[in-house]
N, CA, C and O atoms as a DFTB+ gen file, in Angstrom:
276 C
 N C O
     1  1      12.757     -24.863      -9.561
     2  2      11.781     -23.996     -10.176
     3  2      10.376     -24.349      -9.696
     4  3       9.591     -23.460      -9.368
     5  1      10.084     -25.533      -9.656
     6  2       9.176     -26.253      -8.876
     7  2       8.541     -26.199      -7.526
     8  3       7.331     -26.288      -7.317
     9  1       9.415     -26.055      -6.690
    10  2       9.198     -25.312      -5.501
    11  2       9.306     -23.756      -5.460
    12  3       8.729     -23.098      -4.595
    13  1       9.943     -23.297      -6.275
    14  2       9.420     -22.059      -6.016
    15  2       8.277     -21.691      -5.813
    16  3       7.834     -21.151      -4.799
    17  1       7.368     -22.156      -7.436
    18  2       6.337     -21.845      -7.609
    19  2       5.308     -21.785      -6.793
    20  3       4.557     -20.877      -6.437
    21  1       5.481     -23.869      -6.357
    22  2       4.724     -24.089      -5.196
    23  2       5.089     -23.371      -3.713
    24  3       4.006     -23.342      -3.129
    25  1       5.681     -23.030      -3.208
    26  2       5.682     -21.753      -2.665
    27  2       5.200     -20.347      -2.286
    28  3       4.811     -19.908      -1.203
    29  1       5.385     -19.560      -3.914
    30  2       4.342     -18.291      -4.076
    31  2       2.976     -19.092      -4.296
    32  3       1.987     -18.361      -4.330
    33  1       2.776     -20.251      -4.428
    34  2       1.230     -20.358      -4.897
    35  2       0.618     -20.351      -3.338
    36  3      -0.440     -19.755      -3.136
    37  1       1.248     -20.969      -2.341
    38  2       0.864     -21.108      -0.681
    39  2       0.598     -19.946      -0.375
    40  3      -0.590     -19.641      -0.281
    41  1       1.798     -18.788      -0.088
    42  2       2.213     -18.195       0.349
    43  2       1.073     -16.982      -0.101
    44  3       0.695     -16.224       0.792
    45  1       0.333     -16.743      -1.999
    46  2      -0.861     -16.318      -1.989
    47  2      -1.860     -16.539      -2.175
    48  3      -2.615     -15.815      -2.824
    49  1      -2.269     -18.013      -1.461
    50  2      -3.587     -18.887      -0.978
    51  2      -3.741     -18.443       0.342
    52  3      -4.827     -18.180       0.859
    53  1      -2.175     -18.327       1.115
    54  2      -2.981     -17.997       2.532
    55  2      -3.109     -16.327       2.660
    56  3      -3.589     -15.835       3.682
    57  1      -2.770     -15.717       1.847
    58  2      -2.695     -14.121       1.888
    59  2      -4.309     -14.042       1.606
    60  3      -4.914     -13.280       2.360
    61  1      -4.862     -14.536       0.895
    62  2      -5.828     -14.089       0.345
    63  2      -7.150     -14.803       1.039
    64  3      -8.325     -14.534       0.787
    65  1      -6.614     -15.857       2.047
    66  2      -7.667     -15.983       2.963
    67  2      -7.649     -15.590       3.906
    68  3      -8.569     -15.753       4.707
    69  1      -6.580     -14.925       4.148
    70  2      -5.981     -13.756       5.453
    71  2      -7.144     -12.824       4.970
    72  3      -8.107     -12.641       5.714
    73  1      -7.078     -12.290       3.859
    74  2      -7.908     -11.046       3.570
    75  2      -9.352     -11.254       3.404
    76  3     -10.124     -10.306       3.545
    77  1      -9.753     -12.394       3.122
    78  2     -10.589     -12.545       2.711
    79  2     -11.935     -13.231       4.095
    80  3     -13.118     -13.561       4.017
    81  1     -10.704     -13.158       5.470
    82  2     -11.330     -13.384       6.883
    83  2     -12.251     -12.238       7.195
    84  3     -13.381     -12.322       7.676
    85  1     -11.789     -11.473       6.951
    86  2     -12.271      -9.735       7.312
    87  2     -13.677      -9.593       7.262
    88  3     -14.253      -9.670       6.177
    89  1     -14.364      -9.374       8.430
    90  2     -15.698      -9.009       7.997
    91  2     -15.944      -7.806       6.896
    92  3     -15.138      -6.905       6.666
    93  1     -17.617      -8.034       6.074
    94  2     -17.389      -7.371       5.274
    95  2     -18.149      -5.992       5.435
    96  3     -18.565      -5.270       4.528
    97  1     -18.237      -5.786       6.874
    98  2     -18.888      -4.391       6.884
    99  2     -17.994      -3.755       7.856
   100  3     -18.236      -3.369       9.000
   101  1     -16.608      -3.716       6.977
   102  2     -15.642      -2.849       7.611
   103  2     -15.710      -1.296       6.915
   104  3     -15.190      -0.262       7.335
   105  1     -16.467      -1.488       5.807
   106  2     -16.635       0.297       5.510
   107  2     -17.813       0.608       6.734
   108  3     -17.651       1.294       7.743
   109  1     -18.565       0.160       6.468
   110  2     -19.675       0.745       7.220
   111  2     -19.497       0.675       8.581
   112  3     -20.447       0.967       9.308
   113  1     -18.510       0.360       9.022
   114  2     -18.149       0.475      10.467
   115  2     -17.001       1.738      10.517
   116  3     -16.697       2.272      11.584
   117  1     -16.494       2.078       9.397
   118  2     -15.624       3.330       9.669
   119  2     -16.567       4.450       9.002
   120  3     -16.328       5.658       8.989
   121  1     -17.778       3.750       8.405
   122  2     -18.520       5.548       8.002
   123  2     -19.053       5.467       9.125
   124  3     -19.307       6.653       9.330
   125  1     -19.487       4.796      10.204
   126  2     -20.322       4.963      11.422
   127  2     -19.389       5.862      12.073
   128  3     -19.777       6.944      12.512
   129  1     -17.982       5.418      12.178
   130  2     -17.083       6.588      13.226
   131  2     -16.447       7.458      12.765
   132  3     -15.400       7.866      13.268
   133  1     -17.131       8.045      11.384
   134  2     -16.463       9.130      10.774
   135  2     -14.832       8.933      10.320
   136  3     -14.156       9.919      10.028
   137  1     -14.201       7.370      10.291
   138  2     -12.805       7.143      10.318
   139  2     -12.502       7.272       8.712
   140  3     -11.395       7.643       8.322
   141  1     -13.506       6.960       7.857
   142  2     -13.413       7.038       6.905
   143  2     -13.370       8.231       5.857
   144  3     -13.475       8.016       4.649
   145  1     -13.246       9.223       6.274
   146  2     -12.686      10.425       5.132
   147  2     -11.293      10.285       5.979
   148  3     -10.282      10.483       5.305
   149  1     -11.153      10.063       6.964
   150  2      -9.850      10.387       7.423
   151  2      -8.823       9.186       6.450
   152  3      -7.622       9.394       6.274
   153  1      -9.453       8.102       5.960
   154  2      -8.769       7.052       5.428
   155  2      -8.440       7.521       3.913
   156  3      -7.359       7.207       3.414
   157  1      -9.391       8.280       3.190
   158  2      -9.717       8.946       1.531
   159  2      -8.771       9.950       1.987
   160  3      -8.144      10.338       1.001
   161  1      -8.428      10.481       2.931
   162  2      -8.039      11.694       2.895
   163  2      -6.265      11.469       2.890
   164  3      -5.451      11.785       2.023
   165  1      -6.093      10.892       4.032
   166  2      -4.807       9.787       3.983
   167  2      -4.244       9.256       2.577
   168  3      -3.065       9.400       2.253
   169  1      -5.199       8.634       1.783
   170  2      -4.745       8.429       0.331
   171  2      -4.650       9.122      -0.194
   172  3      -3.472       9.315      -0.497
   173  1      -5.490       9.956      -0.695
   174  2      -5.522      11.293      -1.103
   175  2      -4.224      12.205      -1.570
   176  3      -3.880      12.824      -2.577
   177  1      -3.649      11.900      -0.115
   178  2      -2.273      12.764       0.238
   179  2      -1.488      12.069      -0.563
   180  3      -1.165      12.447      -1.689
   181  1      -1.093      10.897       0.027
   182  2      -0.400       9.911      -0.170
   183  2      -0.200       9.737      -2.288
   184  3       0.837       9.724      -2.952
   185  1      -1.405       9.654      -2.668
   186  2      -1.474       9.890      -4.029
   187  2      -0.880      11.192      -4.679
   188  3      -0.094      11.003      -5.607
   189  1      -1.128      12.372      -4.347
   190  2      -1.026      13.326      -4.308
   191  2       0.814      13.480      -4.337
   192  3       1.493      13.807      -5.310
   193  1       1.208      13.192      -3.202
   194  2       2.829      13.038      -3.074
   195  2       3.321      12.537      -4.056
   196  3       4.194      13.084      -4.730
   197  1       2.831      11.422      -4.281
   198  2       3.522      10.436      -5.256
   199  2       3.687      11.011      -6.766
   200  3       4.729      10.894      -7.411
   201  1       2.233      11.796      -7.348
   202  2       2.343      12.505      -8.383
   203  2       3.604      13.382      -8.566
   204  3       4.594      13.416      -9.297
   205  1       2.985      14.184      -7.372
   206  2       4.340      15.250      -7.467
   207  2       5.685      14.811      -7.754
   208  3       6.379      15.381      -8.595
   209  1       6.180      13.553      -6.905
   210  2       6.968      13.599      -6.700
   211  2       8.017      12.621      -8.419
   212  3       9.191      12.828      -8.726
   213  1       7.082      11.710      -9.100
   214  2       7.137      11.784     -10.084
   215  2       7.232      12.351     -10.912
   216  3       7.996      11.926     -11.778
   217  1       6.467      13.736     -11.161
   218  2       6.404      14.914     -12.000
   219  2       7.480      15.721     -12.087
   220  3       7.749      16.377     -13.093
   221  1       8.434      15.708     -10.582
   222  2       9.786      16.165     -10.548
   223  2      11.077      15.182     -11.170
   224  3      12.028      15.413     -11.916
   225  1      10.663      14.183     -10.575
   226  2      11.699      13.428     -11.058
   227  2      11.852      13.334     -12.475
   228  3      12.960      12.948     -12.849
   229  1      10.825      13.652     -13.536
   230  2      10.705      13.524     -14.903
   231  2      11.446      15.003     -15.205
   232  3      12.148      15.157     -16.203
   233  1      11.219      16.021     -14.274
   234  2      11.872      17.350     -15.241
   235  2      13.054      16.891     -14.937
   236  3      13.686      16.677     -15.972
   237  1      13.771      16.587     -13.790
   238  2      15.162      16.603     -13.490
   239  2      16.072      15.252     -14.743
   240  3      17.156      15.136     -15.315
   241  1      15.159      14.718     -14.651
   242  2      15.844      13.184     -15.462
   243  2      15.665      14.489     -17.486
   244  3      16.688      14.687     -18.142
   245  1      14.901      14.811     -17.747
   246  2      14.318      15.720     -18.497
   247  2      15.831      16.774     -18.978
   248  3      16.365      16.947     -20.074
   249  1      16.130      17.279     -17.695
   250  2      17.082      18.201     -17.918
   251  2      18.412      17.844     -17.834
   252  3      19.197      18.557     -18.460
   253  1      19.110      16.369     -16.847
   254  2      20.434      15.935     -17.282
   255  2      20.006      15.189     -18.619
   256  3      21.104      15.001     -19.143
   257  1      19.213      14.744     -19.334
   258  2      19.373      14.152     -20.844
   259  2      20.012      15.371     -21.644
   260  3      20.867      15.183     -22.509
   261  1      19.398      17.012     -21.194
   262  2      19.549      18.052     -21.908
   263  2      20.738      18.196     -21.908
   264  3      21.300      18.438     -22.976
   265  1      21.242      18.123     -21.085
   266  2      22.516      18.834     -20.370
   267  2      23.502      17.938     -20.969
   268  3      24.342      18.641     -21.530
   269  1      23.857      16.303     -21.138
   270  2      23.995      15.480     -21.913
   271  2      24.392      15.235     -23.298
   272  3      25.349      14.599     -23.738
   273  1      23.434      15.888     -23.909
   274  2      23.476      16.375     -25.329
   275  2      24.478      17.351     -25.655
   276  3      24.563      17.789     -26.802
C-alpha cells in the first residue's frame, strides 16, 4: 500500500513539473498566430459533443427503465 502511494506521489511530482516547464506566454503566442480560437473552437465542439451525447444517453437509459416497468 506503501509503495503504491509513493509511486502516484512521483509519478504526480514529475507530471506537474512537466507542466509546470512550459513557458508562460503560451497564450499569447497562439493569440499572436490566430491559433487560438481555433483551440476555443476545438473545445467548444468537443464540449458540445459530449453534451449531446449525454443528453441521449439519458433519454434512451430514460426509456428502457420505461419499458421495464
Amino acid at each position: 500500500m506503501y509503495t503504491k502511494n509513493a509511486i502516484l506521489i512521483l509519478l504526480f511530482a514529475s507530471v506537474s513539473k512537466t507542466l509546470s516547464a512550459q513557458p508562460a506566454d503560451v497564450a499569447s503566442q497562439l493569440m499572436e498566430s490566430n491559433k487560438l480560437y481555433a483551440v476555443i473552437a476545438v473545445f467548444a465542439v468537443i464540449l458540445v459533443g459530449l453534451f449531446v451525447f449525454l443528453f441521449y444517453l439519458e433519454q434512451r437509459i430514460r426509456k428502457l427503465e420505461q419499458d421495464n416497468q
